[in-house]
N, C-alpha and C positions, 0 to 999 in steps of 0.2 A: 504494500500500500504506500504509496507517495504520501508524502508530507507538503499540507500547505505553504506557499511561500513567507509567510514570515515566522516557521521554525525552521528554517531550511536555513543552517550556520553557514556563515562568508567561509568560503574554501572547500565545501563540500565536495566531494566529485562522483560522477558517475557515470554508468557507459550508456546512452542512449541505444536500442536497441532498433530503433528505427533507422536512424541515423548511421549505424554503426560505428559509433563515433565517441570519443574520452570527451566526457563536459566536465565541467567545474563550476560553481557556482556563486557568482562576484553583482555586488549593486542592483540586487534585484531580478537578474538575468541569468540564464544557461549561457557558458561561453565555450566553443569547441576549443580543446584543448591541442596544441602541435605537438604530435608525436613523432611524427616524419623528419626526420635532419637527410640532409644531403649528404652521399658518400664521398667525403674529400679526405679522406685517412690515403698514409701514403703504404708503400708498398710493404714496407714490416708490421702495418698495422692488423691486430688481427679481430679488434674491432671496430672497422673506417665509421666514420660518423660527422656528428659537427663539427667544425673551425673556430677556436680560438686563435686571439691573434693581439698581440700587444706589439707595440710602438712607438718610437721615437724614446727618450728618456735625458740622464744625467748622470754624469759620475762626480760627488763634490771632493770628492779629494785631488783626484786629477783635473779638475774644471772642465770637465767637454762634456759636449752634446751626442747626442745619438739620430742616428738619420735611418736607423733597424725598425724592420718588420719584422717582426718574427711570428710564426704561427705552431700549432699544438692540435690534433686531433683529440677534444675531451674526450670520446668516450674509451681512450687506452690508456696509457701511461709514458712516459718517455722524456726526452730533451725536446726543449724547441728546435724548428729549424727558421733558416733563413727563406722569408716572404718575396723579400724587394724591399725598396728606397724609400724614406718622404722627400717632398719635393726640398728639403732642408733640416741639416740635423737640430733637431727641437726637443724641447724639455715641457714639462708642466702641462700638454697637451689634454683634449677634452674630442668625446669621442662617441657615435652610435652607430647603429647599424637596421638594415633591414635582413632579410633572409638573403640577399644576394648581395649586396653594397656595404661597405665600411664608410663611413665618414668621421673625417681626422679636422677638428680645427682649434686654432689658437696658440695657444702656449710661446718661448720664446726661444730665441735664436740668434745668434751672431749680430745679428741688426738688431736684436732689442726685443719686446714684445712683438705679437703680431696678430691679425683677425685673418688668417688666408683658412679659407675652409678646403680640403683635397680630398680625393675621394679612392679606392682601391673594389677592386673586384673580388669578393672573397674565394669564390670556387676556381681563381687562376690564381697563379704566382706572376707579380709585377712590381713596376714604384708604382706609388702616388701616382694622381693626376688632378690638375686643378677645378674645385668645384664653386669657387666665392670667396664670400666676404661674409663675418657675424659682424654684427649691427654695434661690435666695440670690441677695440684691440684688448686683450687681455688674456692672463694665463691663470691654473690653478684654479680652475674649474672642472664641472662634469657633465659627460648626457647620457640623458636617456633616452628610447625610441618604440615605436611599434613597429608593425610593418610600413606605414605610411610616412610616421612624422617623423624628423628628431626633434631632440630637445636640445640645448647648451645652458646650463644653469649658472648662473654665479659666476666669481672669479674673483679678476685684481691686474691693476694697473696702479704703477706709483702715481700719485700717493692713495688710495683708495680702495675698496672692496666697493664690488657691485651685487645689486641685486636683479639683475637684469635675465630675464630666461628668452633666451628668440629661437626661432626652429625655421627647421629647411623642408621641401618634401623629398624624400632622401633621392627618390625615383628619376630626377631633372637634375639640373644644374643652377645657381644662382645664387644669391647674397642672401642671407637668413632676413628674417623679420620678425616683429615684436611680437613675442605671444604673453607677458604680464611682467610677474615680479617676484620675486622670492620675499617672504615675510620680513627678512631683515639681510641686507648686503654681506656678505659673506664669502669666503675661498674655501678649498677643501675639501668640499664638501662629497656627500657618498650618495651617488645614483643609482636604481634600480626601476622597473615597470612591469607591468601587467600589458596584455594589448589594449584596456581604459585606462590604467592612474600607472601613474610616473611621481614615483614617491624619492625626498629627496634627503638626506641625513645628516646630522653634523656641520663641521664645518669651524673658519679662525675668523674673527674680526676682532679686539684682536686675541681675546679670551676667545676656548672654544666652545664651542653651539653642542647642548641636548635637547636642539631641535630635532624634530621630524613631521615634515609638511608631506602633501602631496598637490599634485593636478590630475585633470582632467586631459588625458595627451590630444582628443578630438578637439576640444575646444581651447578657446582661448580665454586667459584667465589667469590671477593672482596666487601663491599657493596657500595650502588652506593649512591648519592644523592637526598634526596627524598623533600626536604624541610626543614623546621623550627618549631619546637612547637614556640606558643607564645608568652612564656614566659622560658627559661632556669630552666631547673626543673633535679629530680634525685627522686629514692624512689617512684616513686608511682606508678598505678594500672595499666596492659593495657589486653584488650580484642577485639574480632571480632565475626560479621558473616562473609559471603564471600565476601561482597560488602564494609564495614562500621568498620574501627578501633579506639577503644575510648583507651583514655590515661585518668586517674582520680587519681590526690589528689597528691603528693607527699612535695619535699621541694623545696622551692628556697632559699634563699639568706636568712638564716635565720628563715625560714616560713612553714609552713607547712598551705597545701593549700586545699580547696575544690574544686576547681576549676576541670570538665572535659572539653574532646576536642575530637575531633573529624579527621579522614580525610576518603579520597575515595581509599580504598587500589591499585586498579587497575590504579590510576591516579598519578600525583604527585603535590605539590604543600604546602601551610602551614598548618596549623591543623588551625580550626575552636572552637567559645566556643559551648560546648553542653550543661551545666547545670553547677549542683551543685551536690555534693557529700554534706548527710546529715550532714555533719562533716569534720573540716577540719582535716587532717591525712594523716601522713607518714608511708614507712614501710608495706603499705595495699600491697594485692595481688586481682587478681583478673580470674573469667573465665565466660564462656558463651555457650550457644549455637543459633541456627541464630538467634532467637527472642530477646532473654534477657541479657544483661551484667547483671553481678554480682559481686560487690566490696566487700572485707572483711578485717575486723581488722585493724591492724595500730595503731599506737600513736600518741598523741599531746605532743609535749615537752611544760611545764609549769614551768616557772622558774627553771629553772634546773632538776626539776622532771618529768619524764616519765610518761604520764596519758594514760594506755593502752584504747583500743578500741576491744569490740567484736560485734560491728554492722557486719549482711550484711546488704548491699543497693544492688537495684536493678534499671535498666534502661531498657527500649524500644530502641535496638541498630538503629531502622530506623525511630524513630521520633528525637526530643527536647525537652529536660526539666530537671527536678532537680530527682536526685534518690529519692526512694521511701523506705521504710523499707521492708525489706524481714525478717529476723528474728535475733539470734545471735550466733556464734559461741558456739562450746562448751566449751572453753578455751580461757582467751584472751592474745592473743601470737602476737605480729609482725614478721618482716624477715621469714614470712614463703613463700611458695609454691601453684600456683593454677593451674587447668587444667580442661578439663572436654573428654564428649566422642562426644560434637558435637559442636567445634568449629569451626573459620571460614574456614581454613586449611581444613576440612575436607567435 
């Protein structure tokens, strides 16, 4: 017997048997669920599946930038390999995707900050290619996306934080435009989505944020109040499938942490502990598809020294427990960029 819709819990799921189809249950609605990833596993893989794919970065000890693609088959295990170029080695980058398109923009470079949006094909190996402009030069930001939209949230340009969120339709080419505002101007901050709400975390202005807002990715609009992490964090890792958003690792007050969380993106309320990251670290990026988070890179500050990190870790986004090793990067870079082609947006 079905249950009428207002006992029917945010996150529910179930298999339509009409349909023959994964639903899940978000804002009142049945939403089909993506099970299907694309087979882009490379030839040692012996389970091929979706593309992850982190980007650009920084090394503060040696002061350089990063111009790497690197990509990762989630559903195996292994090292990254080599993608292709950005159109410039860039640090701080901000980043979404649809099930076929990466899009890379912002962050900073040789010349200084920058707003150049570029774009990458994810089921080929290439560089960069140019896709725009965001509606303000700035880095140390984040996006989210669905199939349709991105998002660019937040960020920072001297002397400043913004509150600014603009989006592109990933599908075209062209210069972002205004979709609202972030509750309070902020950098750092941690992204995740559903294919409705693009929910945003954290964050430095210049204490850090135990916010958590969201949007509405269809429409345009301001974000709204979602909750609390916490603990007040900035810098560290966030991912999704369509039901389940993890926040992992960043800094608070000093610290740099291991600590992940958890919440119910279709729901609202505080983030939850989910585990441990096998290392504590700031500066990590992360992506997924509906099965698996995956966290990479970051730093431990040690006595004033910067102790880079090329772990991935990996998690089960719909159980509990402590990441697991996945393999390592092929560079160890911070402030970079992650994304994949079957996130929870999608």
């Amino acid at each position: 017997m079905s249950l009428p819709p207002s006992e029917i819990p945010q996150g529910a799921i179930r298999f339509n048997t009409d349909s023959q189809k994964l639903e899940f249950y978000a804002q009142g609605e049945w939403w089909v669920m993506s099970t299907d990833t694309p087979n882009l596993g490379r030839s040692v893989d012996t389970t091929p599946g979706a593309r992850g794919l982190f980007m650009g970065g920084f090394s503060p000890n040696a002061a350089t930038r990063s111009d790497e693609i690197q990509y990762i088959n989630i559903s195996s295990t292994g090292n990254a390999q080599d993608f292709g170029d950005l159109l410039s080695s860039t640090h701080s980058l901000l980043s979404n995707s649809s099930s076929t398109r990466g899009v890379i923009g912002g962050g900073g470079n040789s010349g200084g900050d920058t707003n150049t949006i570029q774009f990458i094909t994810i089921a080929s190996l290439g560089d960069a290619i140019n896709f725009g402009d965001l509606t303000q030069i700035r880095r140390n930001a984040d996006g989210l996306s669905n199939q349709t939209r991105g998002l660019f949230c937040g960020g920072w340009k001297s002397p400043a934080n913004y509150d600014i969120i603009d989006y592109v339709t990933i599908a075209s080419t062209g210069d972002a435009v205004d979709f609202g505002n972030l509750t309070a101007a902020r950098e750092f901050v941690g992204t995740c989505a559903s294919p409705t709400r693009g929910v945003i975390m954290g964050g430095q202005n210049p204490s850090n944020f135990d916010t958590v807002e969201f949007v509405t990715i269809a429409t345009l609009g301001n974000g709204t109040d979602y909750g609390d992490i916490s603990i007040a964090t900035a810098f560290g890792g966030c991912c999704s499938n369509p039901i389940r958003g993890l926040y992992g690792g960043g800094r608070t007050t000093g610290d740099s942490i291991n600590t992940m969380y958890y919440i119910t993106i279709a729901s609202s309320g505080n983030t939850m502990q989910f585990g441990d990251l096998t290392s504590s670290r700031e500066g990590l990026t992360a992506c997924s598809s509906s099965i698996r988070g995956v966290f990479a890179g970051g730093y431990s500050p040690d006595a004033g020294t910067d102790t880079l990190s090329n772990p991935i870790d990996y998690v089960q986004i719909m159980s509990l427990g402590n990441a697991v090793d996945f393999g390592d990067l092929v560079d160890d870079f911070t402030r970079f960029t992650g994304t994949s082609n079957a996130h929870g947006g999608l």
